[in-house]
SEDO-221180 format. One record per residue (C-alpha): residue number from 1; x, y, z. Coordinates in nm, 4 decimals. Layout:
    i         u         v         w
  NUM         X         Y         Z
...
END
This chain:
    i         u         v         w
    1    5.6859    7.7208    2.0323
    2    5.5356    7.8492    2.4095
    3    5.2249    8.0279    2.3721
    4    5.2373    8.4449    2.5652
    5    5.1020    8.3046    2.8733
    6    5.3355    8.0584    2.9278
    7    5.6103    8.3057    2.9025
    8    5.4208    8.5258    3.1437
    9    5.3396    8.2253    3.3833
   10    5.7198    8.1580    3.3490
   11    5.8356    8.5371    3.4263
   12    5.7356    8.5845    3.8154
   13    5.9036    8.2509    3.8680
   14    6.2367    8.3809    3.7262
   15    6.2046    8.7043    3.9368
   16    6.1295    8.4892    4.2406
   17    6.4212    8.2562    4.1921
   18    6.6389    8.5658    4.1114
   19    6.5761    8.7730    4.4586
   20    6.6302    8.3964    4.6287
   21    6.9458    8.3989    4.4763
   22    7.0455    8.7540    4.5730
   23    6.9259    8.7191    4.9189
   24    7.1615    8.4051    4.9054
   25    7.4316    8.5732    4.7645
   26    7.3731    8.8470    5.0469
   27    7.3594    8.6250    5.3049
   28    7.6776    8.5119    5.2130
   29    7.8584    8.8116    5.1796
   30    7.7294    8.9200    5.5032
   31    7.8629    8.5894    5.6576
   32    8.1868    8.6128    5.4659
   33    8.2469    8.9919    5.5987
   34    8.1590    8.8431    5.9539
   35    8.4183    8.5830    5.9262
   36    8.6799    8.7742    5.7729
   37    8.6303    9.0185    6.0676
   38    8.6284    8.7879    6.3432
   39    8.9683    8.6322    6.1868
   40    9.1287    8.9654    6.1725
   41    9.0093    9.0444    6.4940
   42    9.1859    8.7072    6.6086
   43    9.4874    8.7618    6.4110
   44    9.5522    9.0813    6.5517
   45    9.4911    8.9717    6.9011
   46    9.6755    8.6555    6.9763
   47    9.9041    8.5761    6.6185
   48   10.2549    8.6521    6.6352
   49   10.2774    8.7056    6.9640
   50   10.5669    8.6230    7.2117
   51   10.6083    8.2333    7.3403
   52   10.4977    8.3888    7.7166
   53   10.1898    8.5315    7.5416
   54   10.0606    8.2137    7.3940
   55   10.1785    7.9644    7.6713
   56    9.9849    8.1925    7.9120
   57    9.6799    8.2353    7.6929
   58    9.7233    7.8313    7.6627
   59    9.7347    7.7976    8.0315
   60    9.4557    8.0416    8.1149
   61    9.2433    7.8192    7.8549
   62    9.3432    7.4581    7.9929
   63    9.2203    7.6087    8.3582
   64    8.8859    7.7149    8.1927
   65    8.8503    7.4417    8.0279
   66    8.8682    7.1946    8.3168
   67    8.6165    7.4935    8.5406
   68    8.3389    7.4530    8.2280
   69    8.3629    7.0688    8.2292
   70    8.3490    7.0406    8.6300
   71    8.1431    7.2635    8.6954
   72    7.8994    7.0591    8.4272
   73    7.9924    6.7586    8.6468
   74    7.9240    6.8826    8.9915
   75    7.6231    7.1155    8.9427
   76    7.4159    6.8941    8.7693
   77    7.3749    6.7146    9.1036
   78    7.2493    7.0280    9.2988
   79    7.0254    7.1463    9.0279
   80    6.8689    6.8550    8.9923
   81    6.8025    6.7979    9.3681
   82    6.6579    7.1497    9.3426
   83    6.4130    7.0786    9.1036
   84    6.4885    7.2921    8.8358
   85    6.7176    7.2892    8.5293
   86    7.0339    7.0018    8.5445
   87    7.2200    7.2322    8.2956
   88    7.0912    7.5912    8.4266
   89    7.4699    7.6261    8.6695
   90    7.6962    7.5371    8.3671
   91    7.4960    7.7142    8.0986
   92    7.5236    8.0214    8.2978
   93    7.9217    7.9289    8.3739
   94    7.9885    7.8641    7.9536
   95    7.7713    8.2217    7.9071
   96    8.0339    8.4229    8.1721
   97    8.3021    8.2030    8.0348
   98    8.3128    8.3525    7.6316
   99    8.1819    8.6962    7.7753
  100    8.4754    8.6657    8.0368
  101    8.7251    8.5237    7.7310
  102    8.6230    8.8108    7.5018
  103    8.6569    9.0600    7.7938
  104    9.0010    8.8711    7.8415
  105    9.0528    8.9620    7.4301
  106    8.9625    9.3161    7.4212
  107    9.1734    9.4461    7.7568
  108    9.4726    9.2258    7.6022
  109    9.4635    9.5077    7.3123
  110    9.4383    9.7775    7.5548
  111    9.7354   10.0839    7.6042
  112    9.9019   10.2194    7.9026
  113    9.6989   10.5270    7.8371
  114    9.3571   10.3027    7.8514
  115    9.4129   10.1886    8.1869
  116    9.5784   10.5416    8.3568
  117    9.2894   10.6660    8.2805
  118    9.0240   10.4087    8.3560
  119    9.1862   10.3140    8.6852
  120    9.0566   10.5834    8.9278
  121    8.7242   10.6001    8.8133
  122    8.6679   10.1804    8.7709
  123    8.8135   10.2546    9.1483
  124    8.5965   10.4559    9.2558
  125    8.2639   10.2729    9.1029
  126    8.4177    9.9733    9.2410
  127    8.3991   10.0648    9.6036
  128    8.0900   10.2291    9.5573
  129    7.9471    9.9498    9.4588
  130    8.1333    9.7059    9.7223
  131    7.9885    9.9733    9.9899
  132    7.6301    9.9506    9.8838
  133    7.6024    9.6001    9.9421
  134    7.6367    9.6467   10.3290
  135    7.2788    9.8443   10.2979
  136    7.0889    9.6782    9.9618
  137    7.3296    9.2922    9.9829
  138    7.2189    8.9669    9.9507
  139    7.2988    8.7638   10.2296
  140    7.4825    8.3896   10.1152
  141    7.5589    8.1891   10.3763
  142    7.6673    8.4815   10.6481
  143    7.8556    8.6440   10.4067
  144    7.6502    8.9979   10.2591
  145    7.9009    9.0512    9.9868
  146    7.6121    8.9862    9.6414
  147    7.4601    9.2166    9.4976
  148    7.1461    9.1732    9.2490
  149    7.1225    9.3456    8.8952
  150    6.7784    9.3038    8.6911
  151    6.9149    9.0932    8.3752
  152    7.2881    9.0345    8.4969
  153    7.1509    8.8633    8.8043
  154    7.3446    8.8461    9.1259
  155    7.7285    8.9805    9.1477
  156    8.0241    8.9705    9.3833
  157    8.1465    9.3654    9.3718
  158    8.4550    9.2420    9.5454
  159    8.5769    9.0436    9.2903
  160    8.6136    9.3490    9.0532
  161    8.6807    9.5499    9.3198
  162    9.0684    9.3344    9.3414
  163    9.1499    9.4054    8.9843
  164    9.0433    9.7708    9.0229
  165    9.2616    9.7656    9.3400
  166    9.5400    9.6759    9.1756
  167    9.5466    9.8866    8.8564
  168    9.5010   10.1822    9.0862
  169    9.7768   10.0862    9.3082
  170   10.0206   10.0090    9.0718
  171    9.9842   10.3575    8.8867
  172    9.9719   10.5740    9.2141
  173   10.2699   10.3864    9.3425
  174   10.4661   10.4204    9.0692
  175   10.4213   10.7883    9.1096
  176   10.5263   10.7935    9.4714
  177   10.8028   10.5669    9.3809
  178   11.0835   10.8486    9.4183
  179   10.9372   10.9095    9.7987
  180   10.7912   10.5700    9.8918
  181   11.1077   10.5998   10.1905
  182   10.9868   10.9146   10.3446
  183   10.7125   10.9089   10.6364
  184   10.4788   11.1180   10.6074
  185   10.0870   11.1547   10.5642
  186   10.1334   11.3151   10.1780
  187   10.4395   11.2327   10.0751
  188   10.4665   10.8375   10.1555
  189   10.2853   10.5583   10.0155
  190    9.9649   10.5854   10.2553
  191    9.7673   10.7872    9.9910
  192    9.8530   10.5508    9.7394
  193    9.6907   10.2613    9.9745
  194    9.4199   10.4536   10.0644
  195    9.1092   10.3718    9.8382
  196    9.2239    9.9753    9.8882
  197    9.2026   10.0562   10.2697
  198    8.8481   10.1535   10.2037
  199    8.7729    9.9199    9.9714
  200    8.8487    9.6658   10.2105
  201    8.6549    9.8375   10.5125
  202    8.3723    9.7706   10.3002
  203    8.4597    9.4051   10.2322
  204    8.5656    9.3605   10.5880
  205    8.2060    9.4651   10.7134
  206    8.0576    9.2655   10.4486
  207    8.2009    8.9417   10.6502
  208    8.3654    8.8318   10.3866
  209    8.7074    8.7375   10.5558
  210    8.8225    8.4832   10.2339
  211    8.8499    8.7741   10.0445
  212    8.9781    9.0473   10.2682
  213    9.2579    8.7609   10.3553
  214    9.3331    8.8039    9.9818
  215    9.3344    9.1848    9.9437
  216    9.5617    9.2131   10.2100
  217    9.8065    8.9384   10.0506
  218    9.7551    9.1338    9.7264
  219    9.8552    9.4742    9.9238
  220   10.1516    9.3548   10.0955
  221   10.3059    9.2108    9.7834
  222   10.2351    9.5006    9.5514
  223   10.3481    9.7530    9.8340
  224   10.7126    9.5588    9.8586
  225   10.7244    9.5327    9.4979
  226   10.7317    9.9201    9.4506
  227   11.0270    9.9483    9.6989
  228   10.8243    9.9870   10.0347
  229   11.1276    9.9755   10.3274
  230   11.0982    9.6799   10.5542
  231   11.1031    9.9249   10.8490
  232   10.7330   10.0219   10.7385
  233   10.6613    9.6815   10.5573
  234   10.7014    9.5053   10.8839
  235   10.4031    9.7669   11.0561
  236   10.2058    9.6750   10.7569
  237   10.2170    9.3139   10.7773
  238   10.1820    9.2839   11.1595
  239    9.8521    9.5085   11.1007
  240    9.7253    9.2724   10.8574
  241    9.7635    8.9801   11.1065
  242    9.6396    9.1780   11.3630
  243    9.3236    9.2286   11.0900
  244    9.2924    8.9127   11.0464
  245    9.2872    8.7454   11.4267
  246    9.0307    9.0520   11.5074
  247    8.8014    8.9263   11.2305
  248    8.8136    8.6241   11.3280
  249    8.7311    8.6519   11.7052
  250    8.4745    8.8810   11.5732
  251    8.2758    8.6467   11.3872
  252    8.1068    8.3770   11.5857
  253    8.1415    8.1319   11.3612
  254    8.4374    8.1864   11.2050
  255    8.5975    8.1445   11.5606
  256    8.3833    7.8143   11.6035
  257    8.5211    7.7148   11.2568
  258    8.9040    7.8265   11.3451
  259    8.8801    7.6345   11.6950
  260    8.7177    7.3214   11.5107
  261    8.9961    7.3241   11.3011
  262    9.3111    7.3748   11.5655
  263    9.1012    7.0493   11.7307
  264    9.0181    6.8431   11.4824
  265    8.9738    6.5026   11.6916
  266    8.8079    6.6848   11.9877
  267    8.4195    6.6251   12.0305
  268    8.2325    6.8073   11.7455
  269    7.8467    6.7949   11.8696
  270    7.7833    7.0882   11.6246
  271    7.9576    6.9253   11.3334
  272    8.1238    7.2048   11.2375
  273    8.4147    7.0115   11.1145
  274    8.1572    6.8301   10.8783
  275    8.2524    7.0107   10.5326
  276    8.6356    6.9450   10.5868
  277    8.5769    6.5928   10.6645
  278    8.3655    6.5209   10.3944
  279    8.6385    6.7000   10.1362
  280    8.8956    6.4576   10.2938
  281    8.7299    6.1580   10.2695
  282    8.6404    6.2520    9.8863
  283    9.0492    6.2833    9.8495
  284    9.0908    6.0033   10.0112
  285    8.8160    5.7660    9.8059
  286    8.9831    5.9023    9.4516
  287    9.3421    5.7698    9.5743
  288    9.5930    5.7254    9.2802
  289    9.3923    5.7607    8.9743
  290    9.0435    5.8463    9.1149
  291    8.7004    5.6704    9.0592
  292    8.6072    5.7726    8.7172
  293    8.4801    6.1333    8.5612
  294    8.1292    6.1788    8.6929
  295    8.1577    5.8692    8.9136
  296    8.1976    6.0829    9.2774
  297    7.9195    5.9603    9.5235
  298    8.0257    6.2577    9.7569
  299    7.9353    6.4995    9.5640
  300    7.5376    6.3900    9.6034
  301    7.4705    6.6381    9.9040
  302    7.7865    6.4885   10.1203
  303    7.9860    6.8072   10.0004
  304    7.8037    7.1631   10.0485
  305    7.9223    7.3730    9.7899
  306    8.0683    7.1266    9.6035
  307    8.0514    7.3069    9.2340
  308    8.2301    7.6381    9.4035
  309    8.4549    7.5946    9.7212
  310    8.4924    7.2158    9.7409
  311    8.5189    7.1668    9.3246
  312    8.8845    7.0951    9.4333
  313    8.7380    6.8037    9.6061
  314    8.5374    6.6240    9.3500
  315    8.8340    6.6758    9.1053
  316    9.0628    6.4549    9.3585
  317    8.7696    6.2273    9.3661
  318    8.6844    6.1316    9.0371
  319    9.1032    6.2132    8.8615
  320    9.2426    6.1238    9.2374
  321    9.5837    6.2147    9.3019
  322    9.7367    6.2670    8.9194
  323    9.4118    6.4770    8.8530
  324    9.4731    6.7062    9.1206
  325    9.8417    6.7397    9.0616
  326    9.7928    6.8280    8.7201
  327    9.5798    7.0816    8.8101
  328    9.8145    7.2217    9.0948
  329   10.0626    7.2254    8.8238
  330    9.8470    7.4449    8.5969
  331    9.8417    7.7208    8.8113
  332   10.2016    7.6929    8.9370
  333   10.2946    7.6831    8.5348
  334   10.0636    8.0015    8.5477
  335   10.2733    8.1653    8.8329
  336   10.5869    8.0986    8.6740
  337   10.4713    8.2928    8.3186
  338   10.3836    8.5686    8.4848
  339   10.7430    8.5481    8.6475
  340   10.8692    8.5230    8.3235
  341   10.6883    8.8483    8.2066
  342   10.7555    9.0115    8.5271
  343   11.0712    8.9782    8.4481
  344   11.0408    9.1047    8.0785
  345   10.8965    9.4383    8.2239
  346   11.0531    9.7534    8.2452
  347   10.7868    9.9996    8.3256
  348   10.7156    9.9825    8.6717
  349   10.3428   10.0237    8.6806
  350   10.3606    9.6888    8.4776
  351   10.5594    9.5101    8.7104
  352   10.3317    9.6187    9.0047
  353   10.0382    9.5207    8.8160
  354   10.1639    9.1514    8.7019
  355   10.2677    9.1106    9.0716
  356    9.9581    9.1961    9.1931
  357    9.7737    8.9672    8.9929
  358   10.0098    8.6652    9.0291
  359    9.9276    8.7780    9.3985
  360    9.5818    8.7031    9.3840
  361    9.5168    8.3778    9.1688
  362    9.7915    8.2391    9.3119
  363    9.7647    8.2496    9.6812
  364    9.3702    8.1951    9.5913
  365    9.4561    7.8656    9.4909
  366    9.7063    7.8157    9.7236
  367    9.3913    7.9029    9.9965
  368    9.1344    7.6922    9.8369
  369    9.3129    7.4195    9.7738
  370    9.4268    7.4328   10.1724
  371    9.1132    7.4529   10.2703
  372    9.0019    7.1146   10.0781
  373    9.3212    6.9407   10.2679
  374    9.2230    7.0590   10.5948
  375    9.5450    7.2972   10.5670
  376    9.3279    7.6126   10.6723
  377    8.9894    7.6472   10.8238
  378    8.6941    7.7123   10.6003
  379    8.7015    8.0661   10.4500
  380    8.4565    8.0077   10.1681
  381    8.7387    8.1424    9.8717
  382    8.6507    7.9680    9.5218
  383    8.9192    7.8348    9.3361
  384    9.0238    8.0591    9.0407
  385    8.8733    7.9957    8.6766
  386    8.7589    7.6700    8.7794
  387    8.4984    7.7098    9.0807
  388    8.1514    7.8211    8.9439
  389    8.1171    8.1799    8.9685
  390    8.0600    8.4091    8.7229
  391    8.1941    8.7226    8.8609
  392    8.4868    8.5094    8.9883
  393    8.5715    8.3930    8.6188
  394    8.5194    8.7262    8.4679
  395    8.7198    8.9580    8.7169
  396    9.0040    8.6551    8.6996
  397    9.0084    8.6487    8.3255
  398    8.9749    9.0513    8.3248
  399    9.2816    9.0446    8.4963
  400    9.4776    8.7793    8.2908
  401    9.3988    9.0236    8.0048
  402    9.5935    9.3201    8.2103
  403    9.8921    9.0799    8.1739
  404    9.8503    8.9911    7.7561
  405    9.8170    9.3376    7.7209
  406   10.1659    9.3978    7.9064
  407   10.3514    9.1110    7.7260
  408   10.2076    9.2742    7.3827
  409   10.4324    9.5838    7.4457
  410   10.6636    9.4002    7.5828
  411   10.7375    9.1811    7.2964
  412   10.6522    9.4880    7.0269
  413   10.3958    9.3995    6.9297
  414   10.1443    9.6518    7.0275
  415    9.8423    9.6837    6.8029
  416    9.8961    9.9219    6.4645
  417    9.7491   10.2709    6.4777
  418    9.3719   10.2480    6.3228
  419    9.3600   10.4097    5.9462
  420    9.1971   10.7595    5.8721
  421    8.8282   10.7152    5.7718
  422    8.9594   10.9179    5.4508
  423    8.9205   10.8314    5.0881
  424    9.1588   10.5629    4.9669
  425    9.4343   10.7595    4.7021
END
């Protein structure tokens, strides 16, 4: 038989085991509740949804997928002729790529009424933001379109600027719809296209001619979608030309680079044609089936921005000519969805919006990827959801989330009213 003081040597260690096991038993209820919302948060958002949902959530996610691992594959190289961190380029990439797919997630869930009235004043912020980099920028490579944050780090305004663009647009236009044929300085579409005119003032001043190239594609298209008559469509696309050859004789270097590239075999003592030479020869080295994943020997300072512009490159390198196709074929599959849903849209807000950001991802892989063949002269546009870039992947996948969030209503599925915070009967 134990003697008292064993019993009371024995009690603490009870008590002790007993708050282990509650703060066990805590820990898992706390995890359990954290699962169980996550799932629900999951089922709500992508289950059940319509076969255009998921193959365009499956598309978006192949086209990540392939940005994350090349971006691993090319950046390592540059960081680690830097000095610094071989991983510090993709770990900031996989960071902006779950904030960008959660971002993606939460607009996806998002209501007509959520983005009538977010539109003007994301806008407004927008090109407020794009403006101040003209006076407090950072300057990369000629181009004063970054901005720096303390703890976000440096930004591209522009890039949210396009999908704040194109909400705006596609909800002022569809209110001018009934008078879109009348001219007029109030009662046409000019006040509609007003804030993207400024918008890309600011852009245009920022040098940034890549990107004004692909507001302007973005404005023409969504401008004809809404019903714009070719008598005034015509002004507005000869204008944008017009833009366009004035920005480039005004930029001395873009000229050099646009004369370079009309005369490719005349003498280049400057080199200017050396980045477009250097992307063809790293096509050319991958052939049929490329030289192996992580194999390039162009990307080792023979290709300058090879983990952003040129990533293109490096894929036809190392997957040659079935890599890049399959690629290519990823974004025209992700054209064609958005077709589909186009098509599946009544509302014509919606259909402005999906056009306008088909628009954009589209022709900015159509532009990139002509760039890397020599197609186009050098405009310094990253390839969408694959280049490295985090306000590129976040503003892209922002925007992909516009389009879930139409298909959700479209297919019925919209998201069930939340419950009263009342007592349960």
């Amino acid at each position: 038989m134990a003697s008292r003081n064993q019993v009371r040597q024995a009690r603490p260690k009870v008590r002790g085991a007993a708050r282990v096991g509650t703060r066990q038993r805590g820990l898992k209820q706390d995890l359990g509740r954290l699962r169980s919302g996550a799932d629900g948060f999951i089922g709500s958002t992508f289950r059940g949804q319509s076969f255009e949902f998921r193959l365009l959530l499956a598309i978006t996610l192949a086209l990540v997928g392939i940005g994350l691992v090349m971006v691993l594959d090319a950046s390592y190289v540059t960081d680690l002729s830097s000095g610094g961190n071989p991983f510090a380029t993709f770990s900031r990439q996989l960071e902006i790529a779950i904030g960008g797919l959660l971002a993606m997630a939460l607009i996806s869930r998002a209501s007509h009424d959520f983005f009538e009235r977010v539109a003007t004043p994301f806008t407004l912020g927008a090109v407020i933001v794009q403006g101040l980099t003209y006076f407090i920028g950072v300057n990369v490579n000629g181009n004063k379109s970054w901005i720096r944050i303390p703890v976000l780090g440096q930004i591209q305004p522009s890039e949210f600027l396009k999908i704040a663009l194109i909400l705006n647009l596609a909800l002022l236009l569809e209110k001018q719809a009934p008078v879109l044929q009348e001219w007029g300085w109030k009662h046409n579409w000019l006040p509609a296209v007003r804030m993207t005119l400024i918008g890309m003032f600011f852009v245009g001043i920022g040098k940034d001619m890549g990107t004004l190239i692909i507001m302007a594609i973005i404005l023409v298209v969504v401008i004809s979608m809404a019903g714009l008559n070719w008598h005034y469509l015509k002004w507005v696309i000869l204008a944008a030309i017009l833009g366009g050859m004035l920005g480039i004789v005004s930029g001395p270097s873009r000229l050099a680079r646009t004369i370079a590239w009309l005369n490719p075999n005349a003498p280049d003592p400057q080199d200017i044609n050396w980045q477009a030479k250097h992307g063809i020869w790293a096509l050319a080295a991958g052939g049929f089936t490329g030289v192996g994943f992580g194999k390039s020997t162009l990307k080792w300072s023979w290709i300058p921005e090879v983990d952003n512009d040129y990533i293109f490159a490096v894929i036809g390198e190392e997957f040659g000519l079935i890599g890049a196709a399959v690629v290519i074929g990823l974004f025209v599959a992700l054209a064609l969805t958005m077709f589909r849903i186009l098509g599946r849209t009544r509302e014509l807000w919606a259909r402005l919006a999906i056009g306008g950001v088909m628009a954009w991802i589209t022709f900015q892989a159509i532009v990139n990827i002509s760039v890397v063949l020599s197609m186009l002269p050098v405009l310094g546009v990253p390839l969408p959801m694959i280049s490295s870039g985090g306000s590129s992947l976040l503003a892209n996948l922002m925007a992909i989330g516009v389009v879930l969030s139409i298909e959700r209503h479209n297919s019925g599925m919209a998201l069930p009213p939340r419950r009263s915070k009342g007592r349960r009967r």
